[in-house]
C-alpha positions in Angstrom: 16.8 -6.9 8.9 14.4 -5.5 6.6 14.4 -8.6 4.2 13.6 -10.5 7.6 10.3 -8.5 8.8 9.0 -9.1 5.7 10.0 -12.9 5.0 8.5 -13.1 8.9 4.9 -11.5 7.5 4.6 -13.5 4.4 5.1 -16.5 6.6 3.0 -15.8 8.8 0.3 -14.9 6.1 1.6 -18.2 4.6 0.7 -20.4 7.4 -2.3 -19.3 8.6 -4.1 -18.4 5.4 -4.4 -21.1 3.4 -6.8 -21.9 0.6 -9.4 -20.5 -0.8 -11.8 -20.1 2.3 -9.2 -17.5 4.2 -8.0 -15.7 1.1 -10.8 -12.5 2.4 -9.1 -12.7 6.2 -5.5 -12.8 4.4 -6.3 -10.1 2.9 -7.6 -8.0 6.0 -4.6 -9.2 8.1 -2.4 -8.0 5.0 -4.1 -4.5 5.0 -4.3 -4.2 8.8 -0.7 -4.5 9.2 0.2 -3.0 5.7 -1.3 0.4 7.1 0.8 0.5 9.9 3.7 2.0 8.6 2.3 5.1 6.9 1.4 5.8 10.6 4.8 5.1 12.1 6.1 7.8 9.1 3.6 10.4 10.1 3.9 9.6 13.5 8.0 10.4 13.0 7.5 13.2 10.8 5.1 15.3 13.4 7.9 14.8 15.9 10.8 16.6 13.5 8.1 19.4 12.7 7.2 19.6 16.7 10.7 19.8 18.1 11.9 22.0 15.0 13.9 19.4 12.9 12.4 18.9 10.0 9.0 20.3 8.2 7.6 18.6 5.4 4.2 19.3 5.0 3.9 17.5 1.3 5.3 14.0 3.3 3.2 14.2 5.8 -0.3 14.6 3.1 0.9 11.8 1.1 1.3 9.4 4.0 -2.0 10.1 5.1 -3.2 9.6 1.9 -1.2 6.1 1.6 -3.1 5.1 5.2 -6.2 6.4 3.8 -6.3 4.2 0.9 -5.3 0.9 2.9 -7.9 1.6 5.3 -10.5 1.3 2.2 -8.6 -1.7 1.2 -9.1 -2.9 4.8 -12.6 -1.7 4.9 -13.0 -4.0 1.7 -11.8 -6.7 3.3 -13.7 -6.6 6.4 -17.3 -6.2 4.2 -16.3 -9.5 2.6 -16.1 -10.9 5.7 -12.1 -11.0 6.4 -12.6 -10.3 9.9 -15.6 -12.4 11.1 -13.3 -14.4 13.6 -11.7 -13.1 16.8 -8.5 -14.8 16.0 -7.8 -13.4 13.1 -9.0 -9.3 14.4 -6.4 -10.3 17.1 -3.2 -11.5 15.3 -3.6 -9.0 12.9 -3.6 -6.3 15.8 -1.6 -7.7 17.6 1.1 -8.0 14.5 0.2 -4.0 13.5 1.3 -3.2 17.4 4.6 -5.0 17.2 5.3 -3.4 13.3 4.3 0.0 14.5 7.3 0.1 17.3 9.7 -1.8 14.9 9.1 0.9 11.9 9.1 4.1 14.1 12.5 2.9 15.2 13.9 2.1 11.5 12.2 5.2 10.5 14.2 7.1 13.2 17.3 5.5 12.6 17.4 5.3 8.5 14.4 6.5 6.7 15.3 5.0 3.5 15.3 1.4 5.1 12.1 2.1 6.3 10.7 2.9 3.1 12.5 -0.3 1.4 10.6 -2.4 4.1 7.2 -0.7 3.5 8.1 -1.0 -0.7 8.4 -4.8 -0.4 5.2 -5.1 1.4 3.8 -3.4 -1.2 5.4 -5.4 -4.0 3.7 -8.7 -2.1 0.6 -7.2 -2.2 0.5 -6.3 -5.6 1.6 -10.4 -6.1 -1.2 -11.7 -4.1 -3.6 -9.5 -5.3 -2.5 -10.8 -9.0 -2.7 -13.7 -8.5 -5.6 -13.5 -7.0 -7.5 -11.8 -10.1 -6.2 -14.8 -12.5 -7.1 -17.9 -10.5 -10.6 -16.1 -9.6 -11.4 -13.7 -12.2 -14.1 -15.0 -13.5 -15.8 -15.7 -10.3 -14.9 -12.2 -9.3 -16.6 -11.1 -12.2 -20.2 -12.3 -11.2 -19.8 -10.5 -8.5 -21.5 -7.1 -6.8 -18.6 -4.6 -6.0 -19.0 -3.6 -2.3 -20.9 -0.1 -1.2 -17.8 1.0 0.4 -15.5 0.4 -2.8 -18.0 2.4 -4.8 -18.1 5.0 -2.4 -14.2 5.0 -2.3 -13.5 5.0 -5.7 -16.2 6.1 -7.5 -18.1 9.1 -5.2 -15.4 10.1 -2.1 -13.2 12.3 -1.3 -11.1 11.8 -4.5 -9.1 14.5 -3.5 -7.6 12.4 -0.7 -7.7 9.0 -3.6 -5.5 11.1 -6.1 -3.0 12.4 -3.0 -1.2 9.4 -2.8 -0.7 9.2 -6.6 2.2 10.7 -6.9 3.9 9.7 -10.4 0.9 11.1 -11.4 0.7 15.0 -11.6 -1.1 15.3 -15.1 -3.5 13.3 -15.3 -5.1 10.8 -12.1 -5.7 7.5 -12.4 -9.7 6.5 -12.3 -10.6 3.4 -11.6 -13.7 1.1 -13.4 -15.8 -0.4 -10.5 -18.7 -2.3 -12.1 -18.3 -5.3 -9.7 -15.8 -7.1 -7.5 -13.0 -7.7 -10.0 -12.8 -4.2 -10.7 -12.9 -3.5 -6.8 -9.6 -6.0 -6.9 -7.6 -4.7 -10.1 -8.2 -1.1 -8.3 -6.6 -2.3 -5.0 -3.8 -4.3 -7.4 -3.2 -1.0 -9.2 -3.0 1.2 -5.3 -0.5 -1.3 -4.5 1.4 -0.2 -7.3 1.3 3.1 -6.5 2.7 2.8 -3.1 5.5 0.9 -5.0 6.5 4.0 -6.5 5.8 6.4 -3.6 8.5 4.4 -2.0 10.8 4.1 -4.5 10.9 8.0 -4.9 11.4 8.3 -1.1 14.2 6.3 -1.2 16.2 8.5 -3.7 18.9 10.5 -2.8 17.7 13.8 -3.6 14.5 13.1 -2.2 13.9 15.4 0.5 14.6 18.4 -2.0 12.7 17.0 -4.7 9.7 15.0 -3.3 6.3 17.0 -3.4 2.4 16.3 -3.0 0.8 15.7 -6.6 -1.7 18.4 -5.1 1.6 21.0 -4.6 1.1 24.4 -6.5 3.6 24.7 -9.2 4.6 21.3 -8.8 7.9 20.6 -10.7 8.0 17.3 -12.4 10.3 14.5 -11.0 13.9 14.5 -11.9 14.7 11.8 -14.5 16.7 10.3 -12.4 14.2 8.9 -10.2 11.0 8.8 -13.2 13.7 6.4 -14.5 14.2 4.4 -11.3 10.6 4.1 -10.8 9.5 3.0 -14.0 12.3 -0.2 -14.2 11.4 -1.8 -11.1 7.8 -1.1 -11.7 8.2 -2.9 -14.7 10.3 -5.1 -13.1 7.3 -6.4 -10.5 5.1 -6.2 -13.2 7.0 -9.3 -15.4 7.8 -10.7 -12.0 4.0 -11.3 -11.5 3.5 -12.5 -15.2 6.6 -15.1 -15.3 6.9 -16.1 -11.2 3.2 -15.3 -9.6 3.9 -15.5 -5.6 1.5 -18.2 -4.3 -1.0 -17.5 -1.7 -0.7 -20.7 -0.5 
């Protein structure tokens, strides 16, 4: 089922965003959608804490953090003009609606599926936005890096930008944003990120070991999963060198 949802949104993305023109509204109906999730978790977790199950305060500030970076990415998208036409505002809505009820229920039912869905999303978003930077790098590199990325990445709240970095507890990751190639090897690299936030939430031991880069006396992550994270990280990395997915 999971392997479906997401074959179902890179056809979709694949059929209507074709060539060159629509590459700035594939990627707003990609980071619309690709938000949704991290609001289903959240969404999921506040009901454990409510009704007593479950309290995890660490999840619940890294999963905001994760939806506060893809609304950047989104807010990217939509100052490059990804969202200047009504039909694309509305399918990408109207596809966020649908994934929100679909997630909440995985969520509720098997967490870890949940995450593996929201992990391959992120893996195809660290593809397109690959392959994206080597067809287009050098245009990319003429040009001005939005206000908002600047802002973002540069002069925000980088509390909230280093939350949802959370193989990262020595030493943040700070991004270069002198124009608009930057701005996209910054978003590539967030993408990554969320690849290994996922990874970590699927592990067995997780709900024991799992803790906000921000947590006082943070331990650091059991070898088990720094070992799990850092293959298949590596892993999408030489996937996107040998076998780039097309954005079609």
């Amino acid at each position: 089922m999971i392997r479906l949802l997401v074959n179902f949104l890179e056809a979709l993305l694949n059929t209507f965003y074709r060539g060159r023109d629509r590459v700035f509204a594939r990627f707003f109906v990609l980071e619309t959608i690709a938000r949704v999730p991290y609001f289903a978790f959240t969404s999921v977790l506040h009901l454990y804490e409510t009704m007593g199950w479950w309290r995890k305060s660490d999840w619940l500030k890294v999963h905001f953090a994760e939806s506060w970076n893809e609304l950047h990415h989104l807010l990217i998208a939509e100052s490059l003009g990804g969202n200047d036409h009504w039909y694309d505002r509305y399918l990408a809505r109207i596809g966020g609606l649908i994934y929100y009820w679909i997630i909440v229920l995985v969520y509720l039912i098997n967490a870890r599926a949940a995450y593996n869905f929201m992990q391959q999303v992120e893996e195809h978003a660290y593809h397109t936005y690959d392959l994206f930077l080597k067809e287009h790098g050098g245009e990319l590199k003429q040009m001005p890096a939005p206000k908002v990325a600047i802002s973002y990445y540069l002069s925000g709240d980088l509390y909230m930008f280093d939350e949802f970095q959370t193989t990262h507890p020595e030493a943040f990751r700070r991004p270069q944003i002198k124009n608009l190639y930057d701005v996209f090897v910054a978003i590539r690299e967030d993408e990554l990120e969320h690849v290994k936030t996922m990874i970590a939430c699927q592990q067995p031991e997780a709900q024991e070991t799992f803790q906000s880069p921000h947590a006082e006396n943070r331990s650091a992550l059991p070898e088990s999963v720094r070992a799990a994270i850092d293959l298949q990280a590596a892993q999408i990395i030489q996937q996107a060198e040998k076998e780039p997915v097309q954005i079609a």
